[in-house]
HTML snippet that shows the backbone in 3Dmol.js (N, CA, C, O; Angstrom):
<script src="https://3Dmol.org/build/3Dmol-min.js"></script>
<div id="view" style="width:600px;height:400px;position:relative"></div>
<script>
const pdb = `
ATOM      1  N   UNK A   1     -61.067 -62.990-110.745  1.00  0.00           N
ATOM      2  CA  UNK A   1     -60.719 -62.860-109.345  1.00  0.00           C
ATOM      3  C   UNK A   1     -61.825 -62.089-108.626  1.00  0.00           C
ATOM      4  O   UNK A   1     -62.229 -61.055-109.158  1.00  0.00           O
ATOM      5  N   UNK A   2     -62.412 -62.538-107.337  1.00  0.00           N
ATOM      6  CA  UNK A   2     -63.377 -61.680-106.911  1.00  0.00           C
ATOM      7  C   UNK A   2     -62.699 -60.844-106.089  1.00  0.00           C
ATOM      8  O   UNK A   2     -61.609 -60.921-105.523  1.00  0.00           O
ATOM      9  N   UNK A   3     -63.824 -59.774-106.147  1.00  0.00           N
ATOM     10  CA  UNK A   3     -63.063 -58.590-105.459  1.00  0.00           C
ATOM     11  C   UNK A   3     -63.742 -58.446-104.256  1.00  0.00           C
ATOM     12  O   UNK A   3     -64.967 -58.552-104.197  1.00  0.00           O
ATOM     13  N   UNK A   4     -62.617 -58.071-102.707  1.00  0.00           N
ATOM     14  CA  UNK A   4     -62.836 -58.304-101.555  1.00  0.00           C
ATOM     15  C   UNK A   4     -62.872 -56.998-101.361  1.00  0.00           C
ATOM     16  O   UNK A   4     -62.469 -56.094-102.093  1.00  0.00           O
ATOM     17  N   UNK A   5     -63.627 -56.938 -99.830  1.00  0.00           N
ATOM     18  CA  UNK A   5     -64.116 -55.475 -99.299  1.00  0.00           C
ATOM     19  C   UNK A   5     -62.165 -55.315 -98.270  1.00  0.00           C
ATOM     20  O   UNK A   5     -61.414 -56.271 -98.073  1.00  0.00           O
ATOM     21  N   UNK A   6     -61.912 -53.926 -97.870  1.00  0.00           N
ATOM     22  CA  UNK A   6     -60.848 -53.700 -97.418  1.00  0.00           C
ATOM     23  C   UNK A   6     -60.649 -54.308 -96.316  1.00  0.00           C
ATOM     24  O   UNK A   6     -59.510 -54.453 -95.870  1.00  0.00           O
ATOM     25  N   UNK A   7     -61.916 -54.836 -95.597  1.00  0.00           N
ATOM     26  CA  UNK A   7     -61.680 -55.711 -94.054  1.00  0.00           C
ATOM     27  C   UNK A   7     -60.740 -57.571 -94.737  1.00  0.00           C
ATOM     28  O   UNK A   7     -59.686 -58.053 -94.322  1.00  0.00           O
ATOM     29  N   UNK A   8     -61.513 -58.026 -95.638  1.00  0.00           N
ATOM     30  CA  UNK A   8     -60.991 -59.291 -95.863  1.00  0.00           C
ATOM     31  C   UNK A   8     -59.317 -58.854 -96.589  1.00  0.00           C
ATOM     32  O   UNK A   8     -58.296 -59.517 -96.405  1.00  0.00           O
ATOM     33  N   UNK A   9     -59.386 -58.000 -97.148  1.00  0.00           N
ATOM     34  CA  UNK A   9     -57.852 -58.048 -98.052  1.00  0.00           C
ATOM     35  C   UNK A   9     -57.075 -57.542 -96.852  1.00  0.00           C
ATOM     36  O   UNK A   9     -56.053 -58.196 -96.643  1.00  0.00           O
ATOM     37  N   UNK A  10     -57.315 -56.485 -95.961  1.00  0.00           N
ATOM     38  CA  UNK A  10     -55.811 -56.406 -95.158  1.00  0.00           C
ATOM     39  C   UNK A  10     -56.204 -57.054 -93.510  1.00  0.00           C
ATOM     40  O   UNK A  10     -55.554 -56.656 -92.543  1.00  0.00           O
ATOM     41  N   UNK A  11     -57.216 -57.974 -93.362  1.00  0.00           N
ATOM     42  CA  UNK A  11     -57.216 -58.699 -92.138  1.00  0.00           C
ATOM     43  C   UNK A  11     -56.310 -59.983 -91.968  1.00  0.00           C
ATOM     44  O   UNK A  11     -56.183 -60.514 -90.865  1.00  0.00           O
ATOM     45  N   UNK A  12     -55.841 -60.340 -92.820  1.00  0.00           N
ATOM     46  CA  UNK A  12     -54.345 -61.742 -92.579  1.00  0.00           C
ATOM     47  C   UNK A  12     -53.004 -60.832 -91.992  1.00  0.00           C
ATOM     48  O   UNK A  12     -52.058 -61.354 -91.402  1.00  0.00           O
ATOM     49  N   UNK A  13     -53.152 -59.028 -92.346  1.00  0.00           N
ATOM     50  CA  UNK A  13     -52.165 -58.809 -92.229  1.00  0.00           C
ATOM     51  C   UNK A  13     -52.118 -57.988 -90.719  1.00  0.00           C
ATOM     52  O   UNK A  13     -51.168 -57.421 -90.180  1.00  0.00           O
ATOM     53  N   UNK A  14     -53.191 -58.117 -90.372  1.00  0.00           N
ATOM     54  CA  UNK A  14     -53.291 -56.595 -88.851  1.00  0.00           C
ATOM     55  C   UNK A  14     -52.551 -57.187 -87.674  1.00  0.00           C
ATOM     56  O   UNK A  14     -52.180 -56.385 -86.817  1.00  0.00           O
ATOM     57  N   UNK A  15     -52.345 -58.163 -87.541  1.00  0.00           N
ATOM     58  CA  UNK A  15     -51.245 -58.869 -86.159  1.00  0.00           C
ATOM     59  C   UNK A  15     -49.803 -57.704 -86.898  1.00  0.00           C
ATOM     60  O   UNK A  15     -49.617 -56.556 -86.493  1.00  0.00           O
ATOM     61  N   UNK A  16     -49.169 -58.218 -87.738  1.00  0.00           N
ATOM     62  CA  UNK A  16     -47.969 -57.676 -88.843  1.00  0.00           C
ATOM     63  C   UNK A  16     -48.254 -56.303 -88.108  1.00  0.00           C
ATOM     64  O   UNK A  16     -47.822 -56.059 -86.982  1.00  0.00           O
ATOM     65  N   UNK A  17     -48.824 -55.657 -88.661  1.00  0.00           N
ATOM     66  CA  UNK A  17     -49.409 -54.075 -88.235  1.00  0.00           C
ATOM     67  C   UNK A  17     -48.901 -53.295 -87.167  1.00  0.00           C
ATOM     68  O   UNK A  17     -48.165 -52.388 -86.777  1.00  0.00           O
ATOM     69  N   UNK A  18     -50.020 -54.495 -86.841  1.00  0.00           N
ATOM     70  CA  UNK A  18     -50.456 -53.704 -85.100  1.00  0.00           C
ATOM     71  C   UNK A  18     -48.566 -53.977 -84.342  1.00  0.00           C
ATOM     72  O   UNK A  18     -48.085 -53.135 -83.585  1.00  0.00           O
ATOM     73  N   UNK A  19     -48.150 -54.664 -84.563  1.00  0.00           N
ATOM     74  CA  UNK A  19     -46.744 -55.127 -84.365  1.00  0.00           C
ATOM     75  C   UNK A  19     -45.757 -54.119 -84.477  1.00  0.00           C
ATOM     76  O   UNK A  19     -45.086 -53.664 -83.551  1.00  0.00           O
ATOM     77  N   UNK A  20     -45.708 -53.764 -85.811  1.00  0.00           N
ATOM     78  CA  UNK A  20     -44.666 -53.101 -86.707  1.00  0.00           C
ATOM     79  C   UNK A  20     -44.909 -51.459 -86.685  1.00  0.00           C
ATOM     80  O   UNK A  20     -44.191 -50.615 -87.220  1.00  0.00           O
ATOM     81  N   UNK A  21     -45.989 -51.266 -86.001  1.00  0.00           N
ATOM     82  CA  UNK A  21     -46.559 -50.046 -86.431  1.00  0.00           C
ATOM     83  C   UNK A  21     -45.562 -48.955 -85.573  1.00  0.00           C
ATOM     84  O   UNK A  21     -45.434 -49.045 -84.352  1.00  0.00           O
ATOM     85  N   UNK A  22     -44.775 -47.758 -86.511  1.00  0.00           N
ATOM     86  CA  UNK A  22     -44.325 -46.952 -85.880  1.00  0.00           C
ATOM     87  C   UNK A  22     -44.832 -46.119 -84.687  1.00  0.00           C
ATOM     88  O   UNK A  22     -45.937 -45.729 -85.062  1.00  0.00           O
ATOM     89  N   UNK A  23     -44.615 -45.655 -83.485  1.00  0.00           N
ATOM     90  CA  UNK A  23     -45.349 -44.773 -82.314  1.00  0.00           C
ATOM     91  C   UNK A  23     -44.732 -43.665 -83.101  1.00  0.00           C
ATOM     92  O   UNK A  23     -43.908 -43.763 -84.011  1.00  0.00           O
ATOM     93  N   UNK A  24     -45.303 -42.538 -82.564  1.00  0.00           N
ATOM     94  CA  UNK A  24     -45.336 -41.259 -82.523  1.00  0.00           C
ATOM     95  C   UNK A  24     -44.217 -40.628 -81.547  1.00  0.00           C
ATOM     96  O   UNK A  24     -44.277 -40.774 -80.326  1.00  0.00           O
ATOM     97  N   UNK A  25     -43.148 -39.883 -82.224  1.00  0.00           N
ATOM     98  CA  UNK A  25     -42.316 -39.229 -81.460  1.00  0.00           C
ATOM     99  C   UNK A  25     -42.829 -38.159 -80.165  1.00  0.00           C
ATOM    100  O   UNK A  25     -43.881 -37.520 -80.122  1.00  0.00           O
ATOM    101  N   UNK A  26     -42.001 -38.188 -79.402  1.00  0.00           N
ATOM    102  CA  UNK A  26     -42.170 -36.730 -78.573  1.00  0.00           C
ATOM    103  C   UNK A  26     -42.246 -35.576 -78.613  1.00  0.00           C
ATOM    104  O   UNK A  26     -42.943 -34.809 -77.949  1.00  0.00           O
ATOM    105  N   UNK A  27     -41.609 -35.411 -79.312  1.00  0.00           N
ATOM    106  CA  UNK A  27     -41.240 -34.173 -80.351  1.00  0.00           C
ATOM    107  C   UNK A  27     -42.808 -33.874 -81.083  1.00  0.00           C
ATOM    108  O   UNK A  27     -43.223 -32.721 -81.206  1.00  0.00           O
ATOM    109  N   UNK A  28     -43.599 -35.072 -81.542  1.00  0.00           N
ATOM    110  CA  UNK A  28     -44.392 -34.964 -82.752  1.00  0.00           C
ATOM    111  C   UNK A  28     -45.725 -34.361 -81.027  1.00  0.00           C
ATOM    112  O   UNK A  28     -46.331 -33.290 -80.990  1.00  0.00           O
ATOM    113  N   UNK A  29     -45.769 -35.422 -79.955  1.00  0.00           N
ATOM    114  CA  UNK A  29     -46.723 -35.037 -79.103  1.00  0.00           C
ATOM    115  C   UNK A  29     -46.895 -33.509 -78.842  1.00  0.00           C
ATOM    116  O   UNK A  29     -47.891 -32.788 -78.901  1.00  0.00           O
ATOM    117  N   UNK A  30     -45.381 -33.212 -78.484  1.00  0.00           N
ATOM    118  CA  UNK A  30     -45.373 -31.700 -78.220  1.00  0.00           C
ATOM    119  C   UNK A  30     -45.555 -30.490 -79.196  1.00  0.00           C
ATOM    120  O   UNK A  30     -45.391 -29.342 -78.781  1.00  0.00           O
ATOM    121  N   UNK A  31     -45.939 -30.785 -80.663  1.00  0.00           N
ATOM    122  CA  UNK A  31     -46.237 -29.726 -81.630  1.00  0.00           C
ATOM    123  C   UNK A  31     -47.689 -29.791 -81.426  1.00  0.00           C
ATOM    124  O   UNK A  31     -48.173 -28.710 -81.760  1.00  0.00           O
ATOM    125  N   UNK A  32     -48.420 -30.466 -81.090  1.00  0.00           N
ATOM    126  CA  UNK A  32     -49.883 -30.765 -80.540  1.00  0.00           C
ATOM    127  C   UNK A  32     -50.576 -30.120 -79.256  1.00  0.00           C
ATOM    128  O   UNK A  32     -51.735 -29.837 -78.951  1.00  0.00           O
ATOM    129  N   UNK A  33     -49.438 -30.027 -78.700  1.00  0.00           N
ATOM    130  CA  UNK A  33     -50.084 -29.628 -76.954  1.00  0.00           C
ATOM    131  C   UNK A  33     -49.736 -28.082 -76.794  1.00  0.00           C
ATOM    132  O   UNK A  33     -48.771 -27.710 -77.461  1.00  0.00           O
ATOM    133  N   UNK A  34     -50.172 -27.431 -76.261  1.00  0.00           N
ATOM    134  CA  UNK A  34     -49.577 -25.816 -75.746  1.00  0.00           C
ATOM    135  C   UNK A  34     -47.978 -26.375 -74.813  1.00  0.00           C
ATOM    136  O   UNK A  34     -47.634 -27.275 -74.046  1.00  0.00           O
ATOM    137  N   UNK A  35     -47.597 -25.597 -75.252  1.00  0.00           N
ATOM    138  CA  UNK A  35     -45.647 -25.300 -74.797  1.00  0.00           C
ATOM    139  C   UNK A  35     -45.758 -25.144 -73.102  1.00  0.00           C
ATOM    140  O   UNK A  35     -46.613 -24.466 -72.533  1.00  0.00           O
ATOM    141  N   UNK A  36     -44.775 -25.870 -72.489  1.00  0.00           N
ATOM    142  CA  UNK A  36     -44.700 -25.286 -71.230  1.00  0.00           C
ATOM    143  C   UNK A  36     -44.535 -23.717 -70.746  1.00  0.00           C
ATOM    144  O   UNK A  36     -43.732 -22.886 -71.169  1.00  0.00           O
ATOM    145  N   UNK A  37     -45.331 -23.603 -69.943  1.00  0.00           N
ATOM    146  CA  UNK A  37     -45.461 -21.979 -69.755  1.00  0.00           C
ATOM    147  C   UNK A  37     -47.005 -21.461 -70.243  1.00  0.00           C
ATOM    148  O   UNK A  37     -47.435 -20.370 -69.868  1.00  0.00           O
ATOM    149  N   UNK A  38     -47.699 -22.262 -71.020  1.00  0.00           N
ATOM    150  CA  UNK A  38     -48.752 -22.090 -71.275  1.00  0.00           C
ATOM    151  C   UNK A  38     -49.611 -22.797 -70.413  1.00  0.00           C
ATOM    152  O   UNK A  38     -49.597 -23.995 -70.132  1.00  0.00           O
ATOM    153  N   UNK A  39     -50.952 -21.193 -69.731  1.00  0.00           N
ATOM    154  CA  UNK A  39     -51.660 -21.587 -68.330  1.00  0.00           C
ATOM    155  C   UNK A  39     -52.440 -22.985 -68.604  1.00  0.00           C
ATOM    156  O   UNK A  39     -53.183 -23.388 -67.709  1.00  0.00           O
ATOM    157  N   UNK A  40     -52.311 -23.738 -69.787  1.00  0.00           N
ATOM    158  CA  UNK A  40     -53.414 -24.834 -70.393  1.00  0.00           C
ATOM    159  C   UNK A  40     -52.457 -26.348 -70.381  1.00  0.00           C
ATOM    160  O   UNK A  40     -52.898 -27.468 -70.637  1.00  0.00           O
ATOM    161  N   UNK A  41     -51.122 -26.012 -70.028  1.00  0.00           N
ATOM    162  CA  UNK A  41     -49.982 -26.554 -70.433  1.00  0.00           C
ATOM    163  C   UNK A  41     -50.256 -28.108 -68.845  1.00  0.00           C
ATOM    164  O   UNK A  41     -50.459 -29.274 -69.181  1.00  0.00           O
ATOM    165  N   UNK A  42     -50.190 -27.714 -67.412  1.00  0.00           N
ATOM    166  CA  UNK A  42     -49.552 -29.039 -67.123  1.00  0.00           C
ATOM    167  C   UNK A  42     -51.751 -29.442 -67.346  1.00  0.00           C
ATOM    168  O   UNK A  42     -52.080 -30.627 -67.292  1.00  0.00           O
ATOM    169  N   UNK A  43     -52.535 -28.693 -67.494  1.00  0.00           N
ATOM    170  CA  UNK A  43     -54.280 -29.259 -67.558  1.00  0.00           C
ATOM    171  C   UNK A  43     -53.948 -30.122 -68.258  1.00  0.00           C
ATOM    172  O   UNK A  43     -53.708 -31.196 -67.706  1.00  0.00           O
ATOM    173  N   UNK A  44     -53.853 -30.066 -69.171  1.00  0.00           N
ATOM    174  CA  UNK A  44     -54.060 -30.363 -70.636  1.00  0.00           C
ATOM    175  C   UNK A  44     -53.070 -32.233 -70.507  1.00  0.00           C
ATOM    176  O   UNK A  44     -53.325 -33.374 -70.893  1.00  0.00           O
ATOM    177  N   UNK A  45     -51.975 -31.588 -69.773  1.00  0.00           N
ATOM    178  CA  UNK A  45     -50.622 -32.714 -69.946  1.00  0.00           C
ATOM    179  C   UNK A  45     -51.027 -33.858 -69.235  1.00  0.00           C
ATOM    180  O   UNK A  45     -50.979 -34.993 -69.709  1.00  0.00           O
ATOM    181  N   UNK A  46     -51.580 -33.473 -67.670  1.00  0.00           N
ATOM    182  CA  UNK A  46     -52.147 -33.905 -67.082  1.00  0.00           C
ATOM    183  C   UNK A  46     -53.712 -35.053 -67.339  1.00  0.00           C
ATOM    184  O   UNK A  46     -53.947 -36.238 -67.102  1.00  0.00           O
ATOM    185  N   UNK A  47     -54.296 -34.190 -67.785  1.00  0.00           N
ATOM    186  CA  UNK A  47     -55.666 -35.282 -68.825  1.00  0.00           C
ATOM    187  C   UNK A  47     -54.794 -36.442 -69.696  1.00  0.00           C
ATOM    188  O   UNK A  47     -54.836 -37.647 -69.449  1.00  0.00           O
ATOM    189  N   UNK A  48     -54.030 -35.840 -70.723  1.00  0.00           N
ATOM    190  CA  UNK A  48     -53.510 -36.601 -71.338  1.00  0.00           C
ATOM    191  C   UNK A  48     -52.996 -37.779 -70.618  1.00  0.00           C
ATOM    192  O   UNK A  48     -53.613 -38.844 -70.655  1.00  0.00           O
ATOM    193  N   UNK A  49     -51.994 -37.651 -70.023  1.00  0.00           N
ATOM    194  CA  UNK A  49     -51.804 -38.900 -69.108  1.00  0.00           C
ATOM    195  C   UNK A  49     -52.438 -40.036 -68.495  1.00  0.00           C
ATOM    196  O   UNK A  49     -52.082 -41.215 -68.473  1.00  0.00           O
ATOM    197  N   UNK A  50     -53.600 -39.376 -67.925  1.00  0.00           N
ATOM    198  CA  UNK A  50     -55.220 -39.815 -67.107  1.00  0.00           C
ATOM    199  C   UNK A  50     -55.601 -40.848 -68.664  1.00  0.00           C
ATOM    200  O   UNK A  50     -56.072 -41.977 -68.800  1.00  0.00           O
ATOM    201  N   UNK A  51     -55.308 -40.201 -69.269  1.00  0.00           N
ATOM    202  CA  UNK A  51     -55.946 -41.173 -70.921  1.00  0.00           C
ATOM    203  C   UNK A  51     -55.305 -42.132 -70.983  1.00  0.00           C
ATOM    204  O   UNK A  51     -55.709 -43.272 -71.211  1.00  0.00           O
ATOM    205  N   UNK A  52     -54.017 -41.710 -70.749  1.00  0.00           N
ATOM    206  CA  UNK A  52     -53.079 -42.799 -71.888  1.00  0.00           C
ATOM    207  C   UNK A  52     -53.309 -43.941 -70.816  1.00  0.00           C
ATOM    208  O   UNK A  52     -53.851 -45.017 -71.068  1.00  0.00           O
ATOM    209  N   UNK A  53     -52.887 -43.607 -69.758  1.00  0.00           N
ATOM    210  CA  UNK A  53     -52.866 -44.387 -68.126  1.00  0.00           C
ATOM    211  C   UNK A  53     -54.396 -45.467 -68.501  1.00  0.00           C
ATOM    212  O   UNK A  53     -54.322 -46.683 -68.674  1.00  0.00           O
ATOM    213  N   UNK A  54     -55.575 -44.727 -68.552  1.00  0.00           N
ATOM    214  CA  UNK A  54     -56.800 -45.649 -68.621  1.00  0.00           C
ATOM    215  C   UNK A  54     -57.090 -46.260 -69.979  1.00  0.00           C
ATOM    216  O   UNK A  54     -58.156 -46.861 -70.111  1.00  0.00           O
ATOM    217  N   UNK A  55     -56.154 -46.157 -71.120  1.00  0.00           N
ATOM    218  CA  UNK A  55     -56.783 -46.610 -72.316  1.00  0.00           C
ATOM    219  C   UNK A  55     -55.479 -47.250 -73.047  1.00  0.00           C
ATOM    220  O   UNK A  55     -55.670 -48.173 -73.839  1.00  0.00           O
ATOM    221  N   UNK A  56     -54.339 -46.849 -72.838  1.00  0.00           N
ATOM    222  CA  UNK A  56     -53.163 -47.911 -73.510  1.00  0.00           C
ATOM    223  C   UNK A  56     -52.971 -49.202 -73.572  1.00  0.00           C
ATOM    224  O   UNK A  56     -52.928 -49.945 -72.591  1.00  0.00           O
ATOM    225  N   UNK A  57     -52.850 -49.527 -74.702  1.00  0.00           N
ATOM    226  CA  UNK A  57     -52.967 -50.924 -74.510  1.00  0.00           C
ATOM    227  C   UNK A  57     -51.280 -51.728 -75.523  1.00  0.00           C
ATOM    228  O   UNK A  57     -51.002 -52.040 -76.681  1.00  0.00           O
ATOM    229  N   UNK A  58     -50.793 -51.731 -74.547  1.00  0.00           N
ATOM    230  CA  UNK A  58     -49.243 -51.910 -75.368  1.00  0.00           C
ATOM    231  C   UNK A  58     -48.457 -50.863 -75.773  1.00  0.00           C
ATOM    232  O   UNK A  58     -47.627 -50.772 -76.678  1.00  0.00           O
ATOM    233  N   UNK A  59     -48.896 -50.009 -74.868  1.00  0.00           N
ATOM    234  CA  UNK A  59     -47.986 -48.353 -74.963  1.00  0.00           C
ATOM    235  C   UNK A  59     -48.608 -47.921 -75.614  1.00  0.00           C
ATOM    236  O   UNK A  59     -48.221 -46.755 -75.550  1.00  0.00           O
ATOM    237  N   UNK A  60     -49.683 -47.940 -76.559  1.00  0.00           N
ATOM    238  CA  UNK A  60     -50.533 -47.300 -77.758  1.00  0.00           C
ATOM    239  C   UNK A  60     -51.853 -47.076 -77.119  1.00  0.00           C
ATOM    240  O   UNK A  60     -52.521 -47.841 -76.422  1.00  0.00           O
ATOM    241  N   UNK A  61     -52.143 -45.539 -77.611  1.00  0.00           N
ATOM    242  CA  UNK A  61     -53.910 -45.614 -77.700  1.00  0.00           C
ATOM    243  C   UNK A  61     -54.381 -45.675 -78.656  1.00  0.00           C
ATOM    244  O   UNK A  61     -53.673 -45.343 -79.606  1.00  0.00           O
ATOM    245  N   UNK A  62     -55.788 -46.116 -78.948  1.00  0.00           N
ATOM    246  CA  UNK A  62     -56.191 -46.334 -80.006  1.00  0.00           C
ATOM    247  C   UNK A  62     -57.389 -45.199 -79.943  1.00  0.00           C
ATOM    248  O   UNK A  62     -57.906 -44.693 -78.947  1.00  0.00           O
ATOM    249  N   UNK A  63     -57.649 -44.977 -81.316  1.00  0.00           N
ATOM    250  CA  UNK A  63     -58.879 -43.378 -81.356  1.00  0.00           C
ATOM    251  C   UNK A  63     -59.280 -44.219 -82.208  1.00  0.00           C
ATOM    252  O   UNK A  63     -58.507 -44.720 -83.024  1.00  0.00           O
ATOM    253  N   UNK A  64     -60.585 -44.512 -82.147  1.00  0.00           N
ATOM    254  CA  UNK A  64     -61.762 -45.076 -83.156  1.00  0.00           C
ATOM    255  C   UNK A  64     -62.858 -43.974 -83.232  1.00  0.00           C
ATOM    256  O   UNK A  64     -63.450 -43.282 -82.403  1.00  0.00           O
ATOM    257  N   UNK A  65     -62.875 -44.152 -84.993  1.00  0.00           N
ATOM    258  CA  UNK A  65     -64.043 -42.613 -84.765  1.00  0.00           C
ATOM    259  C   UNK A  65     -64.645 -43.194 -86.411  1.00  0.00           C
ATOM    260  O   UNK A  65     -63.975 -43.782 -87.260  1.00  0.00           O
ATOM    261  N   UNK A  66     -65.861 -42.866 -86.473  1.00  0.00           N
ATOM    262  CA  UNK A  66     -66.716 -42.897 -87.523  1.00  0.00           C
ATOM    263  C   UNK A  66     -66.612 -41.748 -88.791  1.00  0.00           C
ATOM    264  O   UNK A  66     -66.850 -40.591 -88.445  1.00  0.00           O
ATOM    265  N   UNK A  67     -66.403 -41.889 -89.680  1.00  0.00           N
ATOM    266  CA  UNK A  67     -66.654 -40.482 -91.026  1.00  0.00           C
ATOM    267  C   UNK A  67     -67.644 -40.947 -91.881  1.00  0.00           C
ATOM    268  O   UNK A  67     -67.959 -42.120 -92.083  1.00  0.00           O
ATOM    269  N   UNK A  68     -68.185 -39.772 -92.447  1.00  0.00           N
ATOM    270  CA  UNK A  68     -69.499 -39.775 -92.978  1.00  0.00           C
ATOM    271  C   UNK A  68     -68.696 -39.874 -94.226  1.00  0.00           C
ATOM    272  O   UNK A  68     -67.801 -40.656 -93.902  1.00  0.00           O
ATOM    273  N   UNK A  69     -68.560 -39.644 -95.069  1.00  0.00           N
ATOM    274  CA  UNK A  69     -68.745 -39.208 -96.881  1.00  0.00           C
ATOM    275  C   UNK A  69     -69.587 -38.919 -98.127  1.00  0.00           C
ATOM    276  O   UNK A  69     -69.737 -39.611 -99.133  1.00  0.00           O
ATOM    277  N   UNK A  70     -69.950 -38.072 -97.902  1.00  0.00           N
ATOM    278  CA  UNK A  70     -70.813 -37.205 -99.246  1.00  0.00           C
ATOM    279  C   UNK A  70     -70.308 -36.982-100.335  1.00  0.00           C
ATOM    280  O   UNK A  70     -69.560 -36.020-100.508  1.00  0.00           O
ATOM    281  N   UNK A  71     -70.747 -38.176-101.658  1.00  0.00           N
ATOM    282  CA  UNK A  71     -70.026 -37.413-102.573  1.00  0.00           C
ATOM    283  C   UNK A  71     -71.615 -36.897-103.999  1.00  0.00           C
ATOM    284  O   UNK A  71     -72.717 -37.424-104.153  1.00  0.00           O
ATOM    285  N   UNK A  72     -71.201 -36.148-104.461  1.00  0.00           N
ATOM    286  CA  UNK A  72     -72.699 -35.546-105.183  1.00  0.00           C
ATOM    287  C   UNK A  72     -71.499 -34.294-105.948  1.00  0.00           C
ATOM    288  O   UNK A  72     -70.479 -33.765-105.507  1.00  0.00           O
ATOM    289  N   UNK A  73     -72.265 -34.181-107.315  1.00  0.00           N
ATOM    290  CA  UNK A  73     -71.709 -32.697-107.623  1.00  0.00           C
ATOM    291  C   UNK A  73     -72.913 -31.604-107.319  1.00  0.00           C
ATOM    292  O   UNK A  73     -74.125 -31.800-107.233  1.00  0.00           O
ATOM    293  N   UNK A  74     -72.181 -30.434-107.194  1.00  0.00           N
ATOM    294  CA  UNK A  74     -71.982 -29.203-106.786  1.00  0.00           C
ATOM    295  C   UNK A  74     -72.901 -28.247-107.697  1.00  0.00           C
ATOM    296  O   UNK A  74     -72.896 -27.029-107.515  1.00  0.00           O
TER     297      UNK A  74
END
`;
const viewer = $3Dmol.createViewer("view");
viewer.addModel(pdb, "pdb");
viewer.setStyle({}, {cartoon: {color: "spectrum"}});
viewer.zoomTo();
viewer.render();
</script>
């Protein structure tokens, strides 16, 4: 059997995914943000919104970000 890179083995399934994929509670947003009453609290709430507003796409944002990995011993 040849062996596929992780894009070909789970790309039949990312419609499924992107579909099924649980959102993030409210509860879970607000352990993230400073508490109301905090002077950083409606800044902060405020941006957030400005984001979600310019970048949601089906109620979801998406964060795409690059990681390096170094592996070597020590």
């Amino acid at each position: 059997m040849a062996k596929l890179d992780s894009k070909e083995r789970f790309s039949d399934r990312a419609a499924n995914y992107a579909r099924f994929r649980p959102t993030y509670p409210p509860a879970a947003i607000d352990c993230i943000t400073p508490l109301a009453g905090h002077p950083n609290h409606a800044v902060l709430k405020a941006a957030l919104q400005d984001l979600f507003a310019q970048y949601n796409e089906n109620s979801s944002v998406r964060f795409e970000y690059k990681t390096e990995v170094l592996i070597g011993k020590l």
